[in-house]
C-alpha positions in Angstrom: -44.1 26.8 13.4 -43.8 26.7 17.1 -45.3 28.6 19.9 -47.9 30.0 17.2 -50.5 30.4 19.9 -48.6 32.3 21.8 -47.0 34.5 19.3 -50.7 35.3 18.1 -51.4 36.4 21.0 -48.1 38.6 21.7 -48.5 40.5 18.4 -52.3 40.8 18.8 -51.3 42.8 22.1 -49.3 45.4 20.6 -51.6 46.3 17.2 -49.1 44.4 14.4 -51.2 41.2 14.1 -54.8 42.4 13.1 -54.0 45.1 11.5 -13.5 64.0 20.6 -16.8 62.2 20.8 -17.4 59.3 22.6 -18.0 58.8 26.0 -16.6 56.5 28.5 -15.6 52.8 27.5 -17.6 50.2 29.0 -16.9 46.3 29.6 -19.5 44.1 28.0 -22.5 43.0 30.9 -23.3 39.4 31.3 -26.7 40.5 30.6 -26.6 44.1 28.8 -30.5 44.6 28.3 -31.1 44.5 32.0 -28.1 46.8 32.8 -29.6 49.9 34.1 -26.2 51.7 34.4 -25.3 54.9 32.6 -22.4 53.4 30.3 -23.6 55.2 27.0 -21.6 51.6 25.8 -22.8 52.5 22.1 -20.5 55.3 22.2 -17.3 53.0 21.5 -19.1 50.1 20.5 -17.4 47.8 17.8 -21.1 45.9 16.5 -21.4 43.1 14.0 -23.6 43.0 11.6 -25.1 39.7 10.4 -26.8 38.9 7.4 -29.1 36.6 8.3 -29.7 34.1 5.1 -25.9 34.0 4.7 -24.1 33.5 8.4 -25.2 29.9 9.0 -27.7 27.7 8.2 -28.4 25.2 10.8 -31.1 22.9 9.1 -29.3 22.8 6.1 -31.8 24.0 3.6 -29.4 26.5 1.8 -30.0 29.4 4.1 -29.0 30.7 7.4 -31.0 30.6 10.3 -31.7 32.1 14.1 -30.4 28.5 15.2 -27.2 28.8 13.2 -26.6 32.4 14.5 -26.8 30.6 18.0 -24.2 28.4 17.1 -22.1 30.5 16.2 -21.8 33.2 19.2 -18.8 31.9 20.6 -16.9 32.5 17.8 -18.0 36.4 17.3 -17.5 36.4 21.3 -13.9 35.4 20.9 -13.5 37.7 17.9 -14.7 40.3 20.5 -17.3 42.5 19.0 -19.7 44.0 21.5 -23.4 43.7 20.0 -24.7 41.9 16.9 -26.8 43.9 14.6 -29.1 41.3 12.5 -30.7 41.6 9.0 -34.1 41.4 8.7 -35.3 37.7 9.9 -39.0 38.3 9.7 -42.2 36.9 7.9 -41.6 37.8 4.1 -42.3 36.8 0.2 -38.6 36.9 0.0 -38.0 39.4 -3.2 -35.7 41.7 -1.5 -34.4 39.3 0.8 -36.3 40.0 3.2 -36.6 43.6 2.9 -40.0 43.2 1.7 -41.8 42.7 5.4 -45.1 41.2 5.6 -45.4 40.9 9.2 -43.0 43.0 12.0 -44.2 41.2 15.1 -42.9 37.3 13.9 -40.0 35.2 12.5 -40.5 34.3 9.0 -40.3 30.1 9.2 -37.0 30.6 6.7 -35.2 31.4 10.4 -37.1 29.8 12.3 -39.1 30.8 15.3 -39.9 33.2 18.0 -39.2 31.2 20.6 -35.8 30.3 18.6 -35.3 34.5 18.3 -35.5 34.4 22.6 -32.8 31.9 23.0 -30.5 33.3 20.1 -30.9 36.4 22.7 -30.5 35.2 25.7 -27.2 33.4 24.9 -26.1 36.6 23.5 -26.6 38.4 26.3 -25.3 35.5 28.5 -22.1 36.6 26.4 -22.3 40.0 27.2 -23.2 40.8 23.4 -26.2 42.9 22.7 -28.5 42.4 20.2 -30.1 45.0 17.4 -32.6 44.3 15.2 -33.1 45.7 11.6 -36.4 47.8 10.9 -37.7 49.1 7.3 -40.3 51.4 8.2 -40.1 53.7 5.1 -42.2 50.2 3.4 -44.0 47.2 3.5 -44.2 43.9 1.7 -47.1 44.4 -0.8 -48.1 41.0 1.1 -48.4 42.7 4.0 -52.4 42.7 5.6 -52.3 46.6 5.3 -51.3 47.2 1.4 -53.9 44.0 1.1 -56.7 46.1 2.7 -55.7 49.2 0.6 -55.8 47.6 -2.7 -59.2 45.9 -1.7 -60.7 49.5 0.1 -60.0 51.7 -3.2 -59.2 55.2 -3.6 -60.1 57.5 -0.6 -60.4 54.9 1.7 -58.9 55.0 5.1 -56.4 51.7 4.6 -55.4 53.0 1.2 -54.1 56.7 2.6 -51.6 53.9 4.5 -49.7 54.5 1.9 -48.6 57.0 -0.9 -51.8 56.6 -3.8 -52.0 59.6 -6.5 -54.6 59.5 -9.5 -52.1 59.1 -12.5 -51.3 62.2 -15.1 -52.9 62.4 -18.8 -56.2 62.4 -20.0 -56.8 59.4 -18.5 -54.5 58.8 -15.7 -52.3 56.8 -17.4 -48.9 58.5 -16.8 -48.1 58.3 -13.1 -47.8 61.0 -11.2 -44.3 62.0 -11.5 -41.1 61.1 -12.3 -39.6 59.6 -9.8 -37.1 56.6 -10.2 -36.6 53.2 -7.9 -33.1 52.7 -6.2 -33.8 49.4 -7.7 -33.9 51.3 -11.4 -37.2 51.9 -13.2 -40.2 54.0 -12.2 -40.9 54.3 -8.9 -44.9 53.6 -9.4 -47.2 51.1 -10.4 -50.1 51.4 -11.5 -52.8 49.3 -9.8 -56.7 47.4 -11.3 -59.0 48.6 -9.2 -61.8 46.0 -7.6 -64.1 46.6 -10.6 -61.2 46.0 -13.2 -60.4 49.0 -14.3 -57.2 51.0 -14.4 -56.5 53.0 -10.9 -54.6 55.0 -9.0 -50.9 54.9 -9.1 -48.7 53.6 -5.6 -45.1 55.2 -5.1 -41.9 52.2 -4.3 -39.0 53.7 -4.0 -37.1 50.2 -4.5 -39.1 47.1 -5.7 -42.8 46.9 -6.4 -43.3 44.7 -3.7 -42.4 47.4 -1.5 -44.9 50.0 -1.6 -44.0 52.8 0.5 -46.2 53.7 3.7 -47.6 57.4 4.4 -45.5 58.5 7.7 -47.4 61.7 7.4 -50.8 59.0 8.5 -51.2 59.3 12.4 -52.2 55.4 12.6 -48.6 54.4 10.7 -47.0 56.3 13.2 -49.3 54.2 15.9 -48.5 51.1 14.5 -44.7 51.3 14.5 -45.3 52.3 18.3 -46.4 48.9 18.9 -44.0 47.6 16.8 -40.9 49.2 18.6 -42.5 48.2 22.3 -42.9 44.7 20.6 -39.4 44.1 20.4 -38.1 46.2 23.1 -39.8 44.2 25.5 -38.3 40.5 24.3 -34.8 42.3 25.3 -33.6 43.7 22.3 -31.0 46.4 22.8 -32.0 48.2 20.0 -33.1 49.1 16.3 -30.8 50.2 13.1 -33.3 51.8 10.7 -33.5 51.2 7.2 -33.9 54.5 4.8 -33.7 56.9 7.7 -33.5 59.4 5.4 -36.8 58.6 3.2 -39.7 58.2 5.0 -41.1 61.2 4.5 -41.3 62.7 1.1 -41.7 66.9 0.2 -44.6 68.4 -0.2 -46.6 67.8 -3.9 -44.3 65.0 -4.8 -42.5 67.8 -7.2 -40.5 65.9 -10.4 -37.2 65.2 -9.7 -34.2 64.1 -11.9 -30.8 62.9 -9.9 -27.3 63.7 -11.0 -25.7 60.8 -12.4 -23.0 60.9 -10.8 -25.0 60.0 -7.5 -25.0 56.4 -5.8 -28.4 54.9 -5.8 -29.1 55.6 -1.9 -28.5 59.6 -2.5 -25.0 59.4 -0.7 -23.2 60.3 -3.8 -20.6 58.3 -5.6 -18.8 54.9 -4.4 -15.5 56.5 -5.5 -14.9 60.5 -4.9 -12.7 61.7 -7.1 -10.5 64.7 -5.4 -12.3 68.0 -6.0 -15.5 66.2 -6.3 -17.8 67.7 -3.5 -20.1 65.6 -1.6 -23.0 67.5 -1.0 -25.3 67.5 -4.1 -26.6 70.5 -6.0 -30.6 70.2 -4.6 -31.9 68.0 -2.6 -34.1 65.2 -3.7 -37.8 65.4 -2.3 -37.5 61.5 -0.8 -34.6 61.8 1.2 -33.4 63.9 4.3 -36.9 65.8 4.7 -36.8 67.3 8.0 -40.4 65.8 8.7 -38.5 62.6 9.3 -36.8 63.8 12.5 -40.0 64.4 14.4 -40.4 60.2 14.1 -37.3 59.7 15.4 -37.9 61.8 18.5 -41.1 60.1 19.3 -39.1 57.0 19.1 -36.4 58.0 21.5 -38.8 59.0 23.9 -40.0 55.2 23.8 -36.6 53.5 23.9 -36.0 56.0 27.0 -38.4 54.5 28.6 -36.6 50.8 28.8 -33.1 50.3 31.2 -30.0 49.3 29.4 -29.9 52.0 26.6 -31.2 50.6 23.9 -30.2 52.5 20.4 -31.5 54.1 17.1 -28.8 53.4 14.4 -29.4 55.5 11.0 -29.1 54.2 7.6 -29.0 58.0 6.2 -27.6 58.0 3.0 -27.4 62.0 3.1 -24.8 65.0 2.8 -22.9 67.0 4.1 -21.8 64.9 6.9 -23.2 68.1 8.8 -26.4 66.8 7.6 -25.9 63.6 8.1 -25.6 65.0 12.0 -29.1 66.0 12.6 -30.1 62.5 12.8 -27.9 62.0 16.1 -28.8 64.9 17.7 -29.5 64.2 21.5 -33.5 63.8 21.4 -32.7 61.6 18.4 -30.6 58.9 17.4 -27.9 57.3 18.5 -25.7 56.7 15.6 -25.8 57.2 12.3 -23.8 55.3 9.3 -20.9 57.4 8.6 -21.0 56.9 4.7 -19.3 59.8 3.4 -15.9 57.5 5.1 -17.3 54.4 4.0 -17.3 56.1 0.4 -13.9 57.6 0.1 -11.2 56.3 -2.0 -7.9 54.8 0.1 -5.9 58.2 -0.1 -4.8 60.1 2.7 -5.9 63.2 1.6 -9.8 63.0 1.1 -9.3 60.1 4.2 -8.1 62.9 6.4 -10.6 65.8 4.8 -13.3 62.8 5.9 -12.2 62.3 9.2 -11.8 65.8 10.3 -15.6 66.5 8.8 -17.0 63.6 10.7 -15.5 64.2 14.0 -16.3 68.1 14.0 -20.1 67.2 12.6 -20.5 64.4 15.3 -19.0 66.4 17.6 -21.1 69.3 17.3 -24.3 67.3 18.4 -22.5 65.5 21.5 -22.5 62.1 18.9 -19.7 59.9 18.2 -19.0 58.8 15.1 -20.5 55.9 13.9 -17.3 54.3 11.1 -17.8 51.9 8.6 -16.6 50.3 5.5 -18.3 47.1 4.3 -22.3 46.2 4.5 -24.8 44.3 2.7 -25.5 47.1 0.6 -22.1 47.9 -1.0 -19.2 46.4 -2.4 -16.8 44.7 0.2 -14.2 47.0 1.2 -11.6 43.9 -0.2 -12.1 44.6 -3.4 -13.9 48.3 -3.2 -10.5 49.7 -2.5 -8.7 48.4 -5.4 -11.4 49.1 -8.4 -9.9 51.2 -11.0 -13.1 52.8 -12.6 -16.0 54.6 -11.0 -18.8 51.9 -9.4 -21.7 53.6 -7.8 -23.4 52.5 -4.5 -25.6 49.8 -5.7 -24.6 48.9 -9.2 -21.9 45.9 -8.0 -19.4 44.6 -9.1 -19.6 41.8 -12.3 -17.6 40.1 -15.3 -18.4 42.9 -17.3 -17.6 45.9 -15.3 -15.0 48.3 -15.8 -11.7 48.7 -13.7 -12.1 45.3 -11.6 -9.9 45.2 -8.5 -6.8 43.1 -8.2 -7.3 41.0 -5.1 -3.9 40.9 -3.6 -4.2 44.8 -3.8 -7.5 45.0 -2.6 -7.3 42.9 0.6 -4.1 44.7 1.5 -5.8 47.7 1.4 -8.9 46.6 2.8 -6.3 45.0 5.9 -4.7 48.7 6.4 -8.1 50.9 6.2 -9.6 48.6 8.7 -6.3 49.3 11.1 -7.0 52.9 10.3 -10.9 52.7 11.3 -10.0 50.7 14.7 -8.2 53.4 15.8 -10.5 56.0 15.1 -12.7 57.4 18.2 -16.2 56.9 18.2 -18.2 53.4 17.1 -17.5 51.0 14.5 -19.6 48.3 12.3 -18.0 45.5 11.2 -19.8 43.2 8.2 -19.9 39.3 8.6 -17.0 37.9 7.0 -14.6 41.1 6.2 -12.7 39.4 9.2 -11.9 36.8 7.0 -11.0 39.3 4.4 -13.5 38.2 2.2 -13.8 40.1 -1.2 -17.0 41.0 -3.4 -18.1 37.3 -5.8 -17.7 38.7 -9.1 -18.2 35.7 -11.2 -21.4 34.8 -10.1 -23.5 33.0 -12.7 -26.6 35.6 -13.9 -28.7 32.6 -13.3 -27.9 32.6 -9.7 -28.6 36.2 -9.4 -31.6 37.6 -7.3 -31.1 41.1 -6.3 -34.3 43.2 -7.5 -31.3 45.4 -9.1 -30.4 43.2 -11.6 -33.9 42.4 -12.8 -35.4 45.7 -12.8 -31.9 47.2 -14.8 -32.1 44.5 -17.3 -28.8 43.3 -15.8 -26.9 46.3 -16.9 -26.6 46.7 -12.8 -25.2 43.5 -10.9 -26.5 44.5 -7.6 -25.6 43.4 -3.9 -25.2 39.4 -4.3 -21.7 39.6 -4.7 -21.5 40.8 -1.2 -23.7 38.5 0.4 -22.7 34.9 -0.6 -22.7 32.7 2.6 -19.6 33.3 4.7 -16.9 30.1 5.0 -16.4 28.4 8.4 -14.6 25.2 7.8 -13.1 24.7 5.1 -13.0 20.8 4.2 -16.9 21.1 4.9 -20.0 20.7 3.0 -20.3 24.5 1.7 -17.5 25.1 3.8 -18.8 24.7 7.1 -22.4 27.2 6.6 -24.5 24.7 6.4 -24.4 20.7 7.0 -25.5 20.0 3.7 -23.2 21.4 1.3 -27.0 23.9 0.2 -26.1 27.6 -0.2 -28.5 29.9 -1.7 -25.8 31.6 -3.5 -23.1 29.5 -5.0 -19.8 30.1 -3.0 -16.5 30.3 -5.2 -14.0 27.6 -5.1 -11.5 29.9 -3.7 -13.6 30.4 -0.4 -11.8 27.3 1.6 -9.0 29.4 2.2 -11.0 32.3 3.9 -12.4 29.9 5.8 -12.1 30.3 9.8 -10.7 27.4 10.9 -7.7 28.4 8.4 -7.3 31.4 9.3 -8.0 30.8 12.9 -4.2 30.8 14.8 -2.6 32.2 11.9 -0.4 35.2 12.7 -0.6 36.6 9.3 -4.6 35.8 8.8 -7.1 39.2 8.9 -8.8 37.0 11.5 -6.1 37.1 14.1 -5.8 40.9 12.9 -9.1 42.2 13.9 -9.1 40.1 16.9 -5.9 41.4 17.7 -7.3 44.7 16.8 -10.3 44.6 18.7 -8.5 43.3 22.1 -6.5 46.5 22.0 -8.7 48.7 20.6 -10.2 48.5 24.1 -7.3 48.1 26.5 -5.8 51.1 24.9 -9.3 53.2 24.6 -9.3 53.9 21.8 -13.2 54.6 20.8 -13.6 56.7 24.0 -10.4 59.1 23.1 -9.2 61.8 21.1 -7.2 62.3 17.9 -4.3 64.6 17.3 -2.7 64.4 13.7 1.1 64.5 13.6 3.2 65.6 10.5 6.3 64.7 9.1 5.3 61.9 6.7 4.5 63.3 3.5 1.2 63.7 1.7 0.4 60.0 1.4 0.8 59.1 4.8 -1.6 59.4 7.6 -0.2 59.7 11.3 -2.3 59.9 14.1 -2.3 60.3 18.1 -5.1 58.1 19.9 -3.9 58.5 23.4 -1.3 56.4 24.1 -0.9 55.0 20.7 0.4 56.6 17.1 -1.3 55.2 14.2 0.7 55.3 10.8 -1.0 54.7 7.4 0.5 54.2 4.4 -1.8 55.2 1.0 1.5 55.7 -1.0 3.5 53.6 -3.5 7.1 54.2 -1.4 8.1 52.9 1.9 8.3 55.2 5.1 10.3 55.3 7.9 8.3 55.0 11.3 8.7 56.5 14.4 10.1 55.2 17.6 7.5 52.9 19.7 7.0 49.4 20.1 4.6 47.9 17.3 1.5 46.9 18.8 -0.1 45.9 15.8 0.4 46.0 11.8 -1.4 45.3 8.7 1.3 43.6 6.8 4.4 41.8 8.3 6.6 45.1 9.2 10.6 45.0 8.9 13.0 47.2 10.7 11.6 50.6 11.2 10.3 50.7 7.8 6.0 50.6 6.8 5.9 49.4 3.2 2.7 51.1 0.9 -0.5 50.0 1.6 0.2 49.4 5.6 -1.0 50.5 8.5 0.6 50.3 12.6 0.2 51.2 15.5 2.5 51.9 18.0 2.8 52.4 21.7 3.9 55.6 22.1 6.8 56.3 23.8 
């Protein structure tokens, strides 16, 4: 590994080693972590988010690199997103893909280097595309030097109240100390042998249990991630999307606590809301959304203040009400926060306008914008979400054996018109590596290629994410379809892929590539993150119609054709003929 002197001695410095809503738009800066300038540019922001493993591999060793992600910055500058928000990419064992961090201040040799991080950032800046990097505070790689020293200090040592040890329950200690459940299925403790080989103390992991969960109530975690924040802030990064927001402090006495099954594996709920099904659950659980959690984030805005450009705190908050889900953004707080109660409902205009109208007034009420958002590496693509027939919680996935599987020509179409829809809206948006392509959810993956910690700890009743994160196509006639220049691919990539690939779609009027670029282009001439919606009737109760501005925006959730207003068509989700928007369709138009 390169540099390795150097980088010792960058993460010995900062502690890691040893131990109506959105505010102006804002043209992209050639070099946006040195802008100084007031722009508040994550207010309209349209970010990418990469998955690291599965963009594009540049060594061709089956998985994707910093190098590749180099590579391939003209093409997301052309498809004209303004940042790039990256999966984790650092040191790891690798059994949550990365998830699992054994070291905050590095580059795990998978991706490649430190010094390759720097020049993936400079030539996105040199683009005038910021950079965010992924942080998983709420827990650490048990490989990590820290959970190491606990396990080897024993019970009541300093390094071990790093994290969350309890003596176990029973006579002897042998039932652990509550009942708490992974996301991941399974209990959410293990038990550990202490040094002497005897049964110990019990460590909470509220996903894998190689991801034991730190103690944010511990003064020197809090210390650490200080260090850790400056690390990164001062290579150039324009900011941090936080993973589990909502769970890094847990309530008082770890009380039992048994979740509704109807609820999505995060705590956001379900994946598909039926109507009348209320989103805000009937008590809260004692991991998530503790209002402990909010004093961490203001002690981290006071840090990013401290650097020019605005760099940003991005919330995964899996919480509800969205009025909750607003208390993370507040203006000593975060910047954005993942609007998943949209992201979660069902492609109907009804709950879609009962969402929107929430979010807005929730966002709103703090000064935020909302932060929209349909796909991720966490759920099922919005290309095939849309179109399942049967309830699929957040995190179960998609499989040959589940119920209601989508139909694929219905599920693009849809996923073509809510994305139309989204564009439009006001406030920020997040777009997920390859959704331009219209990729849909793998459901046919073989169980033998599976490696999501969901599908081994459930017994495979649960498929997992996998389905979502098979490596993206490029070119279609090569090796793995252009990810990689040896045909390698860490998840297999279904034959079908070549005609997703880019250089397909690339040109093609009628391609979801050309639509979100087209999207994108006038998503900013027109201003549309930094305005204002008005709703506009007339339609019926399966249409959506909406004033952004200068533009209307028409969507179709019915089954019947509707007639459109006057105004030229600036952009559609589906070939449109006459004055006529067929089901499933989406347009805007220039108002006249």
């Amino acid at each position: 590994m390169a540099d390795t002197a150097t980088d010792t001695a960058e993460r010995a410095a900062y502690g890691e080693a040893t131990h109506t809503t959105a505010g102006p738009a804002v043209d992209a800066a050639p070099s946006p972590a040195s802008d100084s300038s007031p722009s508040e540019w994550w207010r309209t922001a349209v970010i990418y988010q990469i998955y690291p493993r599965s963009f594009s591999d540049a060594d061709g060793d089956g998985l994707g690199d910093l190098a590749g992600i180099t590579r391939r910055l003209p093409a997301l500058a052309d498809l004209g997103v303004d940042a790039i928000w990256l999966s984790p990419f650092y040191p790891s064992p690798q059994r949550d893909a990365g998830y699992d961090v054994a070291d905050y201040c590095g580059v795990d040799p998978l991706f490649g280097t430190l010094a390759d991080f720097d020049r993936m950032l400079e030539q996105a800046h040199a683009r005038g595309i910021r950079v965010i990097a992924d942080l998983v505070p709420n827990h650490t790689s048990s490989d990590h030097s820290w959970f190491q020293a606990a396990l080897a200090a024993g019970p009541g040592s300093e390094e071990r109240g790093r994290y969350i040890f309890r003596d176990g329950r029973g006579e002897n200690g042998e039932l652990a100390p509550n009942n708490w459940q992974s996301v991941f299925d399974g209990p959410a403790w293990t038990r550990v042998t202490e040094a002497d080989g005897t049964p110990g103390q019990w460590y909470l992991h509220l996903f894998d249990s190689s991801q034991p969960d730190l103690d944010w109530e511990n003064p020197w975690v809090r210390e650490q991630f200080r260090g850790i924040l400056r690390f990164w802030l001062d290579r150039g990064v324009d900011g941090f999307r936080v993973d589990v927001a909502h769970g890094m402090i847990k309530a008082a006495g770890l009380p039992d606590y048994t979740p509704p099954a109807e609820g999505g594996s995060m705590g956001g709920g379900t994946a598909t809301l039926e109507p009348g099904m209320s989103e805000e659950p009937a008590d809260s659980p004692p991991y998530w959304g503790q209002a402990g959690v909010h004093d961490i984030f203001r002690d981290w805005r006071t840090i990013l203040d401290e650097y020019p450009g605005e760099r940003i705190l991005a919330a995964e908050a899996w919480v509800s009400p969205l009025a909750k889900v607003a208390d993370w953004v507040r203006p000593d707080e975060m910047h954005q926060a993942f609007n998943f109660p949209y992201l979660e409902t069902p492609w109907a205009a009804k709950p879609l306008r009962q969402v929107i109208d929430e979010s807005l007034a929730a966002f709103s009420s703090v000064g935020a914008p909302s932060t929209w958002v349909l796909s991720n590496h966490d759920v099922v693509r919005h290309a095939s979400r849309l179109a399942v027939t049967a309830t699929n919680l957040q995190g179960h996935g998609l499989g040959p054996r589940s119920k209601g599987l989508p139909d694929p020509v219905v599920g693009l179409r849809r996923a073509r018109a809510a994305t139309a829809l989204m564009l439009a809206l006001p406030g920020s948006s997040y777009i997920y590596q390859g959704e331009e392509l219209g990729l849909p959810e793998v459901i046919d993956l073989p169980d033998s290629a599976r490696q999501d910690p969901t599908w081994f700890r459930s017994g495979g009743e649960r498929y997992g994410r996998d389905g979502c994160r098979v490596p993206i196509p490029w070119e279609a006639d090569a090796p793995s379809y252009g990810f990689g220049p040896t045909g390698a691919s860490w998840l297999p990539q279904p034959a079908e892929w070549a005609r997703f690939a880019r250089d397909v779609e690339a040109g093609d009027p009628g391609s979801t590539l050309e639509l979100y670029k087209r999207a994108l282009r006038l998503r900013r001439e027109h201003a549309l993150g930094a305005g204002s919606l008005h709703w506009r009737g007339g339609f019926g109760d399966e249409v959506l119609a909406i004033g952004n501005g200068d533009v209307t925006v028409v969507a179709n959730t019915g089954t019947a054709s509707v007639a459109l207003p006057s105004g030229e068509v600036l952009l559609a989700s589906e070939a449109i003929t006459g004055r006529t928007l067929p089901p499933d369709t989406t347009v805007w138009l220039a108002r006249p």
